[in-house]
C-alpha positions in Angstrom: 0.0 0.0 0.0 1.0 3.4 -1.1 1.8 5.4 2.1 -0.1 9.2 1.8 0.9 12.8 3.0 -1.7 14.3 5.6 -1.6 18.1 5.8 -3.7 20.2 8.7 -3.9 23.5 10.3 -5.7 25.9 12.3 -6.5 23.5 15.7 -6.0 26.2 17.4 -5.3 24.8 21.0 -5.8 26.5 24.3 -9.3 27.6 23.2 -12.6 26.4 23.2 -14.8 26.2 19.9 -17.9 24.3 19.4 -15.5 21.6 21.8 -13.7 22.4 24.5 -9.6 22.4 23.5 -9.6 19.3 25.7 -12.2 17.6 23.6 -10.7 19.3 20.4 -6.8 17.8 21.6 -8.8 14.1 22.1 -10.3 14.1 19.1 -7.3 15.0 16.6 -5.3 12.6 18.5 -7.8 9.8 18.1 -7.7 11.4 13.8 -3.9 11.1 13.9 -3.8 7.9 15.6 -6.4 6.0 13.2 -4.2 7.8 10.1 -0.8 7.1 11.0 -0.8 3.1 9.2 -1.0 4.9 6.4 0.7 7.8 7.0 4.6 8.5 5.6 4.5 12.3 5.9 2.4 15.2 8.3 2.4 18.9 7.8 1.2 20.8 10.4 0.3 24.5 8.6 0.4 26.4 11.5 -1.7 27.5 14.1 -1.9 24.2 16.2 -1.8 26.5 19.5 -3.9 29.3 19.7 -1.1 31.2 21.5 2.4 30.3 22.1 5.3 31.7 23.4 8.5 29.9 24.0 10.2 30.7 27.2 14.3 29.5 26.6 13.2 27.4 30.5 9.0 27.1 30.3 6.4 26.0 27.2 2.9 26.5 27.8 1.2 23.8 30.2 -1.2 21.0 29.0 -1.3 19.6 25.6 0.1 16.8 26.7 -2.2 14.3 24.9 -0.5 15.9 21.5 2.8 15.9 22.3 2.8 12.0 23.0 1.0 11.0 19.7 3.8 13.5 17.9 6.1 11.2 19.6 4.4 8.4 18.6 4.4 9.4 15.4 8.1 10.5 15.2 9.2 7.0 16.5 7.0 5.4 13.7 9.1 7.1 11.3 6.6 9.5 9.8 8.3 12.8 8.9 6.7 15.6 10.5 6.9 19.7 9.1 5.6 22.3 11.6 4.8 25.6 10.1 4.1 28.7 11.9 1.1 30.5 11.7 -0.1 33.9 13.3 -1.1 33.0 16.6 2.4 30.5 17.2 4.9 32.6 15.7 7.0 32.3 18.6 7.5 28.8 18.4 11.5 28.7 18.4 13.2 25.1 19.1 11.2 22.8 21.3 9.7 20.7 18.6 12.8 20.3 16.7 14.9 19.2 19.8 12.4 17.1 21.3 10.9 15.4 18.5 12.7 15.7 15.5 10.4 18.5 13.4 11.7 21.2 11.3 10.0 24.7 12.1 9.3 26.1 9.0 8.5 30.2 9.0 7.8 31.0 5.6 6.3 29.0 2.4 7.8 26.1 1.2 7.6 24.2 -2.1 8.0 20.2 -1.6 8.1 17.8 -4.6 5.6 14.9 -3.3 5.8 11.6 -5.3 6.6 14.0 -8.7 3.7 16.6 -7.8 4.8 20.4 -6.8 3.7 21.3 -3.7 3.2 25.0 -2.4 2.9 25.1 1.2 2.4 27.7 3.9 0.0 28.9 6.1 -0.9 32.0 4.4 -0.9 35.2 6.9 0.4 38.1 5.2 0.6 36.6 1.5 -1.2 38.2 -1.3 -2.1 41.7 -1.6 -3.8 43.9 1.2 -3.8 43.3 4.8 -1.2 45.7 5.4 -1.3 46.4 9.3 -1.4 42.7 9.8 2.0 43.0 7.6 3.6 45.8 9.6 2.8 44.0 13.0 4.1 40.2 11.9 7.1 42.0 11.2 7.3 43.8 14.3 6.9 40.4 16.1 9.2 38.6 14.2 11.9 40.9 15.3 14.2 39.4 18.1 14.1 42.7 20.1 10.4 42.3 20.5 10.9 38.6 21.3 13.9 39.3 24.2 11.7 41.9 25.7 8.2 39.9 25.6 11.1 37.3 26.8 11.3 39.5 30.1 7.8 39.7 31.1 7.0 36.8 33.4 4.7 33.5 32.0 1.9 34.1 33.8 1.5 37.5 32.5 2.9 36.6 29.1 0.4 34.0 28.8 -2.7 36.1 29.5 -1.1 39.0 26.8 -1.0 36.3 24.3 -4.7 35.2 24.8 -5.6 38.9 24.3 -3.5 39.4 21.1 -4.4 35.6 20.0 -8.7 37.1 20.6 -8.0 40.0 18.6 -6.0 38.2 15.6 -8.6 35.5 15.3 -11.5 38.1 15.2 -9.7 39.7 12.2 -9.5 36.2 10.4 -12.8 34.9 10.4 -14.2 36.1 7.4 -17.6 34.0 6.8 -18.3 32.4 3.2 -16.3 32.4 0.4 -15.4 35.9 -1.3 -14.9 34.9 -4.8 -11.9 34.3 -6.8 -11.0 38.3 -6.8 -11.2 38.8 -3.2 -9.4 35.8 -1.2 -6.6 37.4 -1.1 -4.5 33.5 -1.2 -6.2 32.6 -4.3 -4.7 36.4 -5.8 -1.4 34.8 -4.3 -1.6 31.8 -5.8 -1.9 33.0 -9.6 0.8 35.4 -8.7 3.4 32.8 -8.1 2.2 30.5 -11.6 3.3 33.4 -13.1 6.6 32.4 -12.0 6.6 28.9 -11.4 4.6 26.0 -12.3 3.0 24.8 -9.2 0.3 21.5 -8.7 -1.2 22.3 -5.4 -1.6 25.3 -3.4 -1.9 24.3 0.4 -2.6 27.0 2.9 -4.3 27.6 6.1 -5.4 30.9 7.4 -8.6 31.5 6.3 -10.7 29.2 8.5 -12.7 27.8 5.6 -12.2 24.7 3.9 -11.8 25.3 0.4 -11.3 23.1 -2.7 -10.6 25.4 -5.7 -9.2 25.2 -9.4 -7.3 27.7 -9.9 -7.4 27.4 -14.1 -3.8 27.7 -14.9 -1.7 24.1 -16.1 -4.3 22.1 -13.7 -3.5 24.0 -10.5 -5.6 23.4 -7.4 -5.8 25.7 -4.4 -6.9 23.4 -0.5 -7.7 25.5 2.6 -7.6 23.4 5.2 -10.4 25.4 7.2 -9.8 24.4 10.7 -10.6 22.0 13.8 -12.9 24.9 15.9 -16.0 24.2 13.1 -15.1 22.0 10.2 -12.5 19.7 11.5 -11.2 19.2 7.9 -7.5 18.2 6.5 -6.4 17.1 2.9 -4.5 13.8 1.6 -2.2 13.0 -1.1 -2.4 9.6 -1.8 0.0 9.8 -4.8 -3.1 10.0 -7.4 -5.1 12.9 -6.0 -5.4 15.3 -3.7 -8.6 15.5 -1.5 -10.1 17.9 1.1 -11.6 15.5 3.8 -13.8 15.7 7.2 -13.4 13.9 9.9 -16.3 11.9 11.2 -15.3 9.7 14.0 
């Protein structure tokens, strides 16, 4: 059997949605569990925690039903990417020296089984959105990280729900805008300008998508998210598919 490539995003941890975060961890867990026989590689587009800040001595508490299937996974041999996304830029080296995943911070393109892959999790690509722009920088600068650095966790913590509110607020754009005004589909015909690309894969946006973007074949997935949809995409080799769990 042909082993497949399992991409997801936006579980957004720490919250609760239409389950608790709790319920929400148990039930990916039990996904990634039932998946992994047939799993060879995961890609995680970002936005697994809700907010995240990396301490060089403390992570965030809980979540300890995901780290052990990542480990599980990990000693499996499945390969594992970790993007970030908005709400866990701050993600710096745990991952990677615990378990063995590459943090990835910007987009990617992956050949997969002879198929072009475009992968990221989307904030700040395509045109517009230009204070989000300003402020990723400003928080991907390491002065802004040594002096949130200095403030202690407990505080720190309660700051990134706040900011981790406010971002997701900004996000959640209900429906699907058309072709001319998702702003990752603009992106997306951008780059075939450039490059020839199979598959678009981005986060982001909240809203599972499944879209032909009409140049050379090219397909755009969002991978919506785990707070309403509880969706994710497979390559089997053949095809790409936008799927929902139903346990």
């Amino acid at each position: 059997m042909m082993k497949k490539t399992f991409f997801a995003s936006d579980f957004h941890l720490g919250i609760d949605g239409d389950l608790t975060s709790l319920e929400r961890e148990l039930l990916i867990v039990q996904w990634l569990d039932a998946s992994a026989p047939e799993m060879k590689t995961l890609y995680l587009v970002g936005d697994v925690w809700d907010y995240w800040f990396e301490y060089g001595q403390v992570i965030p508490k809980g979540f300890n039903h995901l780290f052990a299937c990542l480990r599980r996974l990990r000693d499996a041999g499945i390969m594992i990417y970790y993007f970030t996304g908005n709400h866990d830029m701050w993600m710096f080296r745990y991952l990677t020296d615990e378990y063995g995943i590459p943090i990835l911070r910007k987009e990617v393109i992956h050949e997969i089984d002879g198929k072009k892959f475009y992968i990221a999790h989307g904030d700040g690509l395509g045109p517009g959105d230009l204070g989000y722009k300003m402020i990723k920088k400003l928080f991907a600068s390491k002065v802004c990280q040594w002096m949130f650095a200095r403030i202690h966790p407990n505080s720190g913590i309660r700051l990134m729900k706040y900011f981790s509110g406010t971002s997701r607020k900004h996000t959640e754009i209900e429906g699907f805008l058309g072709p001319e005004k998702e702003w990752l589909i603009q992106h997306a015909r951008e780059v075939l300008t450039k490059e020839k690309i199979d598959y678009f894969i981005f986060g982001h946006r909240h809203l599972p998508i499944d879209f032909d973007l009409g140049i050379n074949g090219a397909k755009y997935i969002n991978l919506g998210d785990w707070l309403k949809y509880y969706t994710y995409a497979v390559w089997d080799g053949q095809a790409l598919k936008l799927c929902y769990y139903k346990p």
